[in-house]
C-alpha positions as CSV (number, residue, x, y, z in Angstrom):
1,X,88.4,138.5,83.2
2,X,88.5,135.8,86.4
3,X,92.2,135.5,88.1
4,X,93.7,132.9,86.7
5,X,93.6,129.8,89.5
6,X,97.4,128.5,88.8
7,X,100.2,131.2,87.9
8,X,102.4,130.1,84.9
9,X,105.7,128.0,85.5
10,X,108.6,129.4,86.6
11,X,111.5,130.4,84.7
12,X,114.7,128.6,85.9
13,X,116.6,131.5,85.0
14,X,116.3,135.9,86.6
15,X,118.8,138.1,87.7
16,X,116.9,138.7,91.0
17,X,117.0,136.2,93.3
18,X,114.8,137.6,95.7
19,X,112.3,138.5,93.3
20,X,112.7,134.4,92.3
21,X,112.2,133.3,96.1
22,X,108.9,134.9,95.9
23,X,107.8,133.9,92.6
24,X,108.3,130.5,93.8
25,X,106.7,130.6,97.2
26,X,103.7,131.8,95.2
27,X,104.0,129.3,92.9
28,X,104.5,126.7,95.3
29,X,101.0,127.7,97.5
30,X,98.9,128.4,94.8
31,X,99.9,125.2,93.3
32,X,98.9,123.3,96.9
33,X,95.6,125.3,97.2
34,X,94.5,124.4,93.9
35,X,95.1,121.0,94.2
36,X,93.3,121.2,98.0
37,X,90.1,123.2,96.6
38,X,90.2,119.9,94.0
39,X,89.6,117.5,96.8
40,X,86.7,120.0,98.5
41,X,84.4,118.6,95.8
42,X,84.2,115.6,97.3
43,X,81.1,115.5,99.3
44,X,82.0,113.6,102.6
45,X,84.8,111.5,103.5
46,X,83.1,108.0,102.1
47,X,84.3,109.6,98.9
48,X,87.9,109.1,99.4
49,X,87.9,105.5,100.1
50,X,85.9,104.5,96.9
51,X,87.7,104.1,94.1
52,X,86.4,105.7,90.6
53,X,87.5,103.2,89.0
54,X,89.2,99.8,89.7
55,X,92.5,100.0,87.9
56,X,93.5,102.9,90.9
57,X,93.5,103.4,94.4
58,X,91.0,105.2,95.7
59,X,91.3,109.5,96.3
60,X,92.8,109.8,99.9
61,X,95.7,107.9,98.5
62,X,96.2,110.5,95.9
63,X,95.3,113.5,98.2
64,X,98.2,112.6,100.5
65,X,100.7,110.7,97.3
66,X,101.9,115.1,96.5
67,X,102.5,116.1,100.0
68,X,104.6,112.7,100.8
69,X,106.7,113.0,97.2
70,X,108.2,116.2,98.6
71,X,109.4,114.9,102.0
72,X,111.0,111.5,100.3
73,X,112.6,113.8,97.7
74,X,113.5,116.2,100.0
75,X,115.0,113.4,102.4
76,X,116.7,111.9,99.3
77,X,118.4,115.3,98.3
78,X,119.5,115.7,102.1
79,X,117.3,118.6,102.4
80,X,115.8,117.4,105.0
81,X,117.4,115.3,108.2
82,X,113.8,114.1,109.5
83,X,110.7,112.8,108.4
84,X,107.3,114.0,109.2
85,X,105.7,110.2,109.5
86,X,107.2,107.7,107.8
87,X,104.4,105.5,108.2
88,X,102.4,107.5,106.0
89,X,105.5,108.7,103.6
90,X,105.9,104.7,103.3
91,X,101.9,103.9,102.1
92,X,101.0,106.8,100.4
93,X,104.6,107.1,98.4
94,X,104.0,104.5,95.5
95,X,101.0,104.6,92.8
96,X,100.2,101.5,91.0
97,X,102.7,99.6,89.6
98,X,100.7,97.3,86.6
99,X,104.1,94.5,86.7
100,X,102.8,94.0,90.5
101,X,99.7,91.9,90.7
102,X,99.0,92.8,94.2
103,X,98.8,96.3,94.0
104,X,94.9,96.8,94.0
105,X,94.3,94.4,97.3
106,X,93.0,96.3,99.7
107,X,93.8,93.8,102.5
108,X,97.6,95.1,101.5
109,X,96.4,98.6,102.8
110,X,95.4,100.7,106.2
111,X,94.3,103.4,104.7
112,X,94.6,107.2,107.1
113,X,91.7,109.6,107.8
114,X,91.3,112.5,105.8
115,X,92.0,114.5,108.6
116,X,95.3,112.8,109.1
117,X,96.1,113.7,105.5
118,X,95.0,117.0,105.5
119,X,97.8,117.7,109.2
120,X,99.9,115.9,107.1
121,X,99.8,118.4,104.1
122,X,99.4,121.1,106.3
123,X,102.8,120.4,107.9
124,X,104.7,119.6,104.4
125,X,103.4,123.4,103.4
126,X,105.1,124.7,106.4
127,X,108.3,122.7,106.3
128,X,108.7,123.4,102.3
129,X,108.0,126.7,102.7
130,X,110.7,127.0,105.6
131,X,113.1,125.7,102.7
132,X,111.8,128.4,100.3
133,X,112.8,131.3,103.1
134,X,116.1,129.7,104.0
135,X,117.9,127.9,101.2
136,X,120.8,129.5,99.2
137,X,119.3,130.6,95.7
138,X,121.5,132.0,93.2
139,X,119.6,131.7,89.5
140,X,119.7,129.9,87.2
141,X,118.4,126.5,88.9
142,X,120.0,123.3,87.4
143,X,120.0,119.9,88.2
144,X,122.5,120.1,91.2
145,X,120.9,123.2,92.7
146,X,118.4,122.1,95.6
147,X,115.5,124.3,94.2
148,X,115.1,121.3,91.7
149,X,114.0,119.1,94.2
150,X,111.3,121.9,95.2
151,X,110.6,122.6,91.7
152,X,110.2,119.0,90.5
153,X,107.6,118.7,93.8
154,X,105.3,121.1,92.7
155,X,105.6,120.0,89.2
156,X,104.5,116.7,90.9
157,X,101.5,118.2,92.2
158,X,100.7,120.2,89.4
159,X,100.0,116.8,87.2
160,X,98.7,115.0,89.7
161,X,96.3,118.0,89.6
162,X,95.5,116.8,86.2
163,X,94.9,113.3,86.9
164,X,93.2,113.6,90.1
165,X,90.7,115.5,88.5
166,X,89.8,112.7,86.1
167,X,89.7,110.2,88.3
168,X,86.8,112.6,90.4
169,X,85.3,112.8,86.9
170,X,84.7,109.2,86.8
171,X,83.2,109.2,90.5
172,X,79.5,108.4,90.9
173,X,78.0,111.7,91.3
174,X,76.8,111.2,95.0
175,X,80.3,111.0,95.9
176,X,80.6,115.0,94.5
177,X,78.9,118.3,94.6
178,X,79.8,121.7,92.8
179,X,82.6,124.1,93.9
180,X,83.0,127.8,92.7
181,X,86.3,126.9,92.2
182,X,85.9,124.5,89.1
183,X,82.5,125.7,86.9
184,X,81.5,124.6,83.6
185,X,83.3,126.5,80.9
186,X,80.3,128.7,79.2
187,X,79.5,128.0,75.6
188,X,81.0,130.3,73.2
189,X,78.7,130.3,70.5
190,X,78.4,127.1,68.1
191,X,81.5,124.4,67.5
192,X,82.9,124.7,63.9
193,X,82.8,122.2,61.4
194,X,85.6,120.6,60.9
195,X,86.7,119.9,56.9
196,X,89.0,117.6,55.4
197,X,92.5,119.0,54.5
198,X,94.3,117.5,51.5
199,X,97.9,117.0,52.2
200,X,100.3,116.2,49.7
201,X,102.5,112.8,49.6
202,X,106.1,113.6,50.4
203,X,109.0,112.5,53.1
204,X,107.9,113.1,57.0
205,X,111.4,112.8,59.2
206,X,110.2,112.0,63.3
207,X,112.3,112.7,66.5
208,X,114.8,114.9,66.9
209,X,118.5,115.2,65.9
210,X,121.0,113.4,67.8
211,X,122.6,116.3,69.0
212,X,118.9,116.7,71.3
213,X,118.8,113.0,72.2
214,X,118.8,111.9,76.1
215,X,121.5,109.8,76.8
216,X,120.3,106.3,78.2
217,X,122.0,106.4,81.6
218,X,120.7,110.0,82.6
219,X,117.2,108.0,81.3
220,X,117.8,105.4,84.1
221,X,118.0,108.1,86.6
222,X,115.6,110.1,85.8
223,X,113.5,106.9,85.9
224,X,114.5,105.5,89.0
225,X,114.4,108.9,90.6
226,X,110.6,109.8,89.9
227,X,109.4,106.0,90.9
C-alpha cells in the first residue's frame, strides 16, 4: 500500500514535547509539498494567470494566498517583527470578497511571476520552520499558545489544498498535464445500487445543546481574524 501523501492532523495534546516539535515540522513540510506538487500540474506559466472560472482569481494568486497567510498571522501574533515583502503579503492576502464589486477587475491587479512566488514560499518555509526549532512548546496548544498561529497556517494550506484543486479541475485541459503525484483512483469493481430506506415519522432535534454553543463575540473574532 502507497505512503500516504499528507500525514493525519496533529493532536493538540502529548506529553513529549519534542516528539510534538517534530511531528509538527513534518506536518508542516509535507503539508507545503503537497500543496507545491498541486501547482506542478500546471503545464507552463500561462496557466496561472487564466482563471478556471470567472467568479475567482486566477491560480498564481492562490499559489502565493497560503505562504502570505502565515507571515500576516505570524506578524499579527508578534511572531514575527518583519515582513518578507509586503507588497506581495498586501495583493496576494485577500480572496474574493462577493459584497465588493470590484474584486474581479483585473485592471485592480499587478499580478507577480511564478518564480517570484515560488522565492516567496521558499523563504516563508524557512522562516516558519525557524519558528518550529526555536519557539517555547509545552503541550497542550490552546488558543494563547503561539503554535496556534502555526497550526491554524497549515490548516490554511491544507484547505486551500482542497479548493485549489477544483479550481485546476475546471481548467481547460491545455493549461494541465498528468503528475505521479495525483493519478486516477482505480476502479474497484462495479458501484452498488443504491435502494430506498424507509424511515419511520417521528421527532428529529438539530444543533447542539447550549452547553456546546459558540458564544457570538468569540464568533466575531474568529471571523475577523481568518478574513
Amino acid at each position: 500500500m502507497s505512503k500516504p501523501l499528507l500525514p493525519r492532523t496533529p493532536f493538540l495534546t502529548g506529553a513529549d514535547p519534542k516528539a510534538k516539535r517534530r511531528e509538527i515540522r513534518t506536518y508542516f513540510h509535507a503539508t507545503l509539498d503537497a500543496y507545491e506538487r498541486l501547482f506542478e500540474v500546471l503545464a507552463g506559466d500561462d496557466a496561472y494567470y487564466v482563471k478556471p472560472i470567472p467568479l475567482r482569481h486566477p491560480l498564481i494568486f492562490y499559489y502565493g494566498h497560503t505562504a502570505v497567510f502565515f507571515v500576516n498571522k505570524l506578524i499579527l501574533a508578534g511572531l514575527l517583527e518583519q515582513r518578507i515583502d509586503p507588497r506581495l503579503e498586501s495583493l496576494l492576502a485577500v480572496g474574493v470578497d462577493e459584497m465588493r464589486w470590484d474584486d474581479l477587475d483585473d485592471a485592480h491587479y499587478d499580478w507577480p511571476t511564478v518564480e517570484a512566488v515560488h522565492a516567496y514560499r521558499l523563504r516563508m518555509r524557512s522562516v516558519v520552520d525557524g519558528l518550529i526549532g526555536r519557539l517555547p512548546l509545552t503541550p497542550p496548544i490552546h488558543w494563547g499558545s503561539p503554535w496556534w498561529t502555526i497550526l491554524m497556517g497549515i490548516e490554511h494550506e491544507r484547505i486551500h489544498l482542497e479548493t485549489s484543486s477544483v479550481l485546476i479541475r475546471q481548467h481547460d485541459l491545455k493549461y494541465v498535464r498528468p503528475h505521479p503525484a495525483w493519478v486516477p483512483c482505480p476502479l474497484r469493481g462495479a458501484a452498488p445500487e443504491n435502494a430506498l430506506v424507509e424511515v419511520p415519522p417521528g421527532r428529529v432535534a438539530l444543533g447542539k445543546a447550549g452547553s456546546n454553543t459558540v458564544r457570538l463575540d468569540v464568533f466575531r473574532v474568529l471571523v475577523a481574524f481568518f478574513r
